[in-house]
C-alpha positions in Angstrom: 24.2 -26.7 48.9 25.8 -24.9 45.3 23.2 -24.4 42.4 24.9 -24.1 39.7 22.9 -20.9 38.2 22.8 -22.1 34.1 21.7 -25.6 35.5 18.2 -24.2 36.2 15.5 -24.5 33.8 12.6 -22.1 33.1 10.4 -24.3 34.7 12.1 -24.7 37.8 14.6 -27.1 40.0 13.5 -29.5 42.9 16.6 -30.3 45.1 16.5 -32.8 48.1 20.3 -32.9 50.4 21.4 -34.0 53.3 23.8 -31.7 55.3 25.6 -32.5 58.5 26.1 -29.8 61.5 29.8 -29.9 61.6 29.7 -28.4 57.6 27.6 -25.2 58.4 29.3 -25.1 62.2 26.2 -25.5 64.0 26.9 -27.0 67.7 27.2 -24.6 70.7 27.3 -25.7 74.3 23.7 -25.7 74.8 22.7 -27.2 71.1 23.9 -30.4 69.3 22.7 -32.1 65.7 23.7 -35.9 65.9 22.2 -36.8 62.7 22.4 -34.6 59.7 19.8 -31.7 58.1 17.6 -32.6 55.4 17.5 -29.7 53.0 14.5 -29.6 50.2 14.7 -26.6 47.5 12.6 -25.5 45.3 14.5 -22.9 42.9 13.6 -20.9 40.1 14.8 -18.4 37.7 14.0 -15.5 36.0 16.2 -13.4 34.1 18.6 -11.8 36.9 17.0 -13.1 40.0 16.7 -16.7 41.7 14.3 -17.6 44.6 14.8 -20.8 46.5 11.6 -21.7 48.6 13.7 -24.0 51.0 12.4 -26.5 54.0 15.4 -27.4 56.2 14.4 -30.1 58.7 16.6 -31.6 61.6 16.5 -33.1 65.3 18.6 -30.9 67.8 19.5 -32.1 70.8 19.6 -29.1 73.4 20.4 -28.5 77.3 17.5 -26.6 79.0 18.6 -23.7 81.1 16.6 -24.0 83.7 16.9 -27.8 84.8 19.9 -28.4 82.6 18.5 -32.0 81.1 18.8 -32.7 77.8 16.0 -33.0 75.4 14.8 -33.2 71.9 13.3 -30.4 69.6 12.1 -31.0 66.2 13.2 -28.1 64.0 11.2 -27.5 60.7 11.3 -24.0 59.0 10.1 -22.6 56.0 12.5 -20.0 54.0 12.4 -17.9 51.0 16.0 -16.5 49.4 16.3 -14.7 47.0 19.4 -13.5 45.1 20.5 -11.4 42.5 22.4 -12.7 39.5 25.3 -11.0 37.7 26.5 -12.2 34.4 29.5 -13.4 36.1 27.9 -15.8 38.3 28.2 -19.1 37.8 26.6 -20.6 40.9 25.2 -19.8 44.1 26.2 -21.1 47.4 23.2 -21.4 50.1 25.5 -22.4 52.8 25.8 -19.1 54.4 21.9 -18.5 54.2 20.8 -22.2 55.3 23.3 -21.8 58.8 22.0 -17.9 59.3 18.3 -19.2 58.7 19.1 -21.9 61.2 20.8 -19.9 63.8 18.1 -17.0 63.8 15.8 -19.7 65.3 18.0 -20.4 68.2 16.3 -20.1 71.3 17.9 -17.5 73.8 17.3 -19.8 76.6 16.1 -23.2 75.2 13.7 -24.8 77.4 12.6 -28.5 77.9 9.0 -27.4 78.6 7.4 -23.9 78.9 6.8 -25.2 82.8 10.6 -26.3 83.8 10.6 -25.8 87.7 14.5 -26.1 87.4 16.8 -27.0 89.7 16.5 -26.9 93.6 19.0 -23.7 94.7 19.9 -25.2 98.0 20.9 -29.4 96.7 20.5 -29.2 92.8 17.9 -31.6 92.3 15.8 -31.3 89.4 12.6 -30.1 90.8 10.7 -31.5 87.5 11.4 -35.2 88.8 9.7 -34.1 92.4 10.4 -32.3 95.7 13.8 -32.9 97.9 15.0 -33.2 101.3 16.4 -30.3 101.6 13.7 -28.2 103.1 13.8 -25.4 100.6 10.7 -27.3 98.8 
């Protein structure tokens, strides 16, 4: 997302975008984006300064680390950025701040649920789906 800096009035700027994952280099082996981030701005201007009060949304896909299933999380942050402007500038691109925002929310090890009983250390199963065979149970 570029904001072209003498394209903001005193009043302010309301931008709406769509971004996909593969643009800001999002995925890792544990997190995926199959659809792409919706990215709302709200950006203002005062002499040498310009905030952006910015609401990225998305659906992310990740592998829990305990039971290794996949599942959905609904990711919906709130962000304030705030940069300062030379005369020189002649826009300002957010990409670098939208993908750090997102990253710094990365779970260390994601979870599917807070109680993930993982996977049985003697056959694999997933204990979440209910005991095994295998006597370790």
């Amino acid at each position: 997302m570029k904001i072209i800096i003498n394209q903001v009035p005193a009043e302010g700027l309301c931008l709406e975008e769509e971004i996909g994952s593969a643009e800001l280099d999002l995925d890792t082996a544990l997190i995926k984006f199959r659809a792409p981030l919706k990215l709302a701005a709200r950006i203002t201007r005062i002499t040498n300064a310009l905030t952006v009060d910015l609401n990225i949304n998305a659906v992310i896909f990740a592998d829990c680390s305990r039971c290794l299933s996949e599942f959905k999380w609904v990711f919906d942050k709130d962000a304030r950025l705030s940069y300062l402007l030379d005369s020189s500038d002649v826009f300002i691109d957010l990409t670098p701040s939208i993908r750090e925002e997102i990253i710094l929310d990365y779970p260390i090890k994601p979870l599917c649920d807070l109680n993930c009983k993982g996977l049985c250390v003697k056959c694999g199963k997933n204990k979440n789906e209910g005991g095994c065979n295998c006597g370790s149970t």
